[in-house]
N, C-alpha and C positions, 0 to 999 in steps of 0.2 A: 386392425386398422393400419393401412400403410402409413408411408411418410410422406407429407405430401409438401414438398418440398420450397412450392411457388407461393404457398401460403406462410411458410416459418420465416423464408429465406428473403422475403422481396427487397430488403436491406441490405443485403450483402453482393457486391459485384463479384461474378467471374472475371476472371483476366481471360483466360482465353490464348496463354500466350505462348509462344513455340520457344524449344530449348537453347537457341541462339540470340534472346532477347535480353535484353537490358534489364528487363524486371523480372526474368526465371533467373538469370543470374544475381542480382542484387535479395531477393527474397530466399533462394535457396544458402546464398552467405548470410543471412542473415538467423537463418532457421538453424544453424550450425551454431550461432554466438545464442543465441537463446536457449539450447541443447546443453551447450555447456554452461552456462548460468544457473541454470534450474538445478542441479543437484548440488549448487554451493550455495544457491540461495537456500535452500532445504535444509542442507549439515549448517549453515552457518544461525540460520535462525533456530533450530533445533538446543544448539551449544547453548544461546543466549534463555532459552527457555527453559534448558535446563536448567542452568546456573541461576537464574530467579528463583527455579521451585527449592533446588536443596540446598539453598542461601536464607534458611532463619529471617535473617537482618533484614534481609530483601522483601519480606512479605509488609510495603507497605502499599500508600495509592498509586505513586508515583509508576514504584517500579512492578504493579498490577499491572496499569495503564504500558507500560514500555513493555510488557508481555502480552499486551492486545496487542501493540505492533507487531512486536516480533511475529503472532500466531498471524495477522494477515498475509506478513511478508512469507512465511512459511506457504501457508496458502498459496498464494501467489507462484510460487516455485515447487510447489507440488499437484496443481491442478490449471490454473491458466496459464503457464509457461508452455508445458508438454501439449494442451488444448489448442496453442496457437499455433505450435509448428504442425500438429496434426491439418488446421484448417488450412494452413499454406501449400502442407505437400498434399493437400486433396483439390485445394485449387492447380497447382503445377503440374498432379497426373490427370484433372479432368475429370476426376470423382468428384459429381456433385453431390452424393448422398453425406459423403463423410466432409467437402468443406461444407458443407452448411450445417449437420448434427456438429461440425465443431463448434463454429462459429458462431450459433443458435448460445449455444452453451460458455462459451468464452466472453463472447455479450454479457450475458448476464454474471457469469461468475466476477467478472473484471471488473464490471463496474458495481457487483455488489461491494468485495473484496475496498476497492477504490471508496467506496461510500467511509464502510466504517473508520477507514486510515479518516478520513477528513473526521468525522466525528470525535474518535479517538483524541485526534491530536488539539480538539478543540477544548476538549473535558481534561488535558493533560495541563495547557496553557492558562484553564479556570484553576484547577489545581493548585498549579505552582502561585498564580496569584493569592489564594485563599489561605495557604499553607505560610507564604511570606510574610501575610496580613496577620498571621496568628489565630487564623477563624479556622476551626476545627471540624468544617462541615463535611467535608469530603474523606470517608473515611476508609477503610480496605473492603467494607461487608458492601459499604455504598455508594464505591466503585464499580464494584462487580455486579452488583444489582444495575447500576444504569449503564453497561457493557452488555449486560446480557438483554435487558431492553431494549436497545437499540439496534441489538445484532435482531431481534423476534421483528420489532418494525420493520426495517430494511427486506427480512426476507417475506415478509407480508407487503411492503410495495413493493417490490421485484414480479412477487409471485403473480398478484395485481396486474403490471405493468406489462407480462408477458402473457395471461389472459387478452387481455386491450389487443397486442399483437395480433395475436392471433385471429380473434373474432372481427377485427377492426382495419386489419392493415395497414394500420396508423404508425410510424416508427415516431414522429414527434406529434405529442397527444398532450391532456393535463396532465403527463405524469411527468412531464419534459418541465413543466413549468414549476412541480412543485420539486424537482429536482435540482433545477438552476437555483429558484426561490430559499431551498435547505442549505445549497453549496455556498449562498451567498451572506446568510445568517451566521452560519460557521466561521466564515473569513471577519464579518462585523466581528465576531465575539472574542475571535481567536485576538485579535487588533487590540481591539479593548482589555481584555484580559493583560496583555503584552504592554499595553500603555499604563495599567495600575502598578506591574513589575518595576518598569522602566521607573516609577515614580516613587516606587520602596526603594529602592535599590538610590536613589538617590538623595535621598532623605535618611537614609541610615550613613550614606559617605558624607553628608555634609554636617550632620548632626554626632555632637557626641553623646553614648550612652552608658546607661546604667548596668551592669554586668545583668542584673535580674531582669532588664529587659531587651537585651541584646540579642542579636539573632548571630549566624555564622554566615555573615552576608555572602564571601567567597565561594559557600560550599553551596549556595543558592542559584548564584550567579551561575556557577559550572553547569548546573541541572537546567536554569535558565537556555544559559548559551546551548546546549545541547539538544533540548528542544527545539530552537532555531535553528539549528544544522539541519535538525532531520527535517522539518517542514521545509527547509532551502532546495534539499536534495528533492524532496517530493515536486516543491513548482517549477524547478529546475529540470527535473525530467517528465512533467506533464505538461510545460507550455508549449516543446517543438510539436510535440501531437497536436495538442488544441489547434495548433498556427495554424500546423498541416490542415485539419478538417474545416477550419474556419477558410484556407487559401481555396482548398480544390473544390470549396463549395462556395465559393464567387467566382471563379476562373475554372472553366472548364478545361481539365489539364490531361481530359481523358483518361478511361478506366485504370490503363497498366502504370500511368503516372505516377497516380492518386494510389495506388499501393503497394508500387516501390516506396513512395514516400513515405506512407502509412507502414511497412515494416522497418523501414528505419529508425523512425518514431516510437514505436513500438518496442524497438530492442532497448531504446535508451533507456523505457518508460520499466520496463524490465530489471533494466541493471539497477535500478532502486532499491529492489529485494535482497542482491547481494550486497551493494554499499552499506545498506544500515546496521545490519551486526555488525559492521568492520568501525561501522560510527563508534556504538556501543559500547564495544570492543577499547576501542581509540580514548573514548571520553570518558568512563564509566572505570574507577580503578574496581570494587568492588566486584562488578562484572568479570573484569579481566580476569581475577585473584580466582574466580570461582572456575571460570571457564579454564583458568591454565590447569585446577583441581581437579578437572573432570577429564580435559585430555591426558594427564600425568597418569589418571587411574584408568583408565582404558587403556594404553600405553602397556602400564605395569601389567594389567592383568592377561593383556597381549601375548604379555613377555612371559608371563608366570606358564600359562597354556603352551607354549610352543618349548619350554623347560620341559 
């Protein structure tokens, strides 16, 4: 069965545009800063990955949970990075087969990848509240169980939703609604969660305590703040996208417009992958300690080989 292009593809604009344009120029700079992003968002989340698995200490929810990011972000810079420059330079030379199998594909990879970061970071946010509280629910085995859960859901609605596609031609369908409806339950909870923190955290500074029931408020708070970086860095580089898809879809700003803008967007939404090991890295001393261990021995064992 061929590829039948007008049925996968009816979502995705050609530009159409000649090599003297504003938008061959602005997408092919921009395919170049993506190009190099993706093999340091790769080594970067790789390092952080590492240094959880042969870090003992480290095998708790927390930093389970912070090695679900890292593995999306990984993701990210190994399979929707390279995907997206593939579908720009296949729009730029007028290969419609290869921009749209990319784009087909970058679709869904991106916005499954995109799902689980938002679930993650909402199950990280329950977390640290429940861990603050003293409540012992959330534990390493049942972590992983509702990570891997959610990673089987997501690819059973994906898989669902591009069915729909297909047979339907529908780009926004009910899977649009229970989409927005899941992105917006997560944001409630994430909130809430952050509001019970906000109100430990202030109840142990104003309160004095008993050594036996003391927490190590400081060492919460950093895990706390940390999580809010990263979730900063995420809406901070998904809102100029949003704006973007929310602008060119009230104002008709024409095709080549809508995605020069859309790669602009696109790269920031990108450099997410590289910034959060460098978070990690930044906030995280244990991380650091492990990660310098692991370049120190590759390094050495470099040196030992070329002896």
């Amino acid at each position: 069965m061929g590829f039948n292009s007008s049925r996968w593809c009816f979502f995705l604009i050609a530009s159409n545009s000649k090599s003297n344009s504003v938008y061959y120029q602005v997408t092919l700079a921009c395919c170049v800063v993506v190009l190099l992003l993706a093999p340091m968002a790769v080594a970067g989340n790789a390092l952080i990955l590492a240094a959880i698995w042969k870090n003992p200490s480290l095998r708790t929810p927390f930093y389970v949970l912070l090695a679900n990011l890292a593995f999306t972000d990984f993701c990210t810079g190994f399979l929707s990075e390279p995907l997206h420059v593939v579908n720009r330079l296949g729009d730029l030379s007028g290969n419609i087969k290869m921009f749209c199998i990319a784009g087909v594909i970058v679709e869904i990879v991106g916005y499954y990848f995109s799902s689980l970061t938002v679930i993650v970071m909402t199950i990280m946010a329950v977390e640290r509240w429940l861990h603050m509280s003293q409540r012992s629910l959330l534990t390493v085995r049942r972590v992983i169980i509702l990570c891997i859960t959610f990673a089987i859901l997501l690819t059973v609605f994906f898989a669902c939703n591009t069915y729909s596609w297909y047979h339907t031609n529908e780009y926004f369908s009910a899977f649009t609604v229970v989409f927005v409806v899941g992105a917006a339950l997560c944001f409630f909870i994430t909130v809430f969660a952050y509001f019970k923190v906000y109100r430990i955290i202030r109840h142990h500074q104003n309160q004095v305590q008993s050594y036996q029931n003391a927490i190590d408020i400081e060492k919460y708070k950093k895990s706390v703040f940390t999580i809010l970086y990263i979730l900063a860095i995420y809406l901070l580089s998904y809102v100029p996208f949003v704006c973007c898809i929310v602008i060119v879809n009230v104002v008709d700003l024409g095709s080549e417009s809508w995605n020069a803008a859309f790669d602009a967007c696109s790269v920031i939404v990108f450099s997410s992958s590289f910034s959060n090991p460098l978070l990690y890295y930044w906030r995280i001393r244990e991380i650091r300690h492990s990660v310098k261990a692991i370049v120190r021995k590759l390094y050495c064992k470099k040196y030992e080989e070329e002896e």
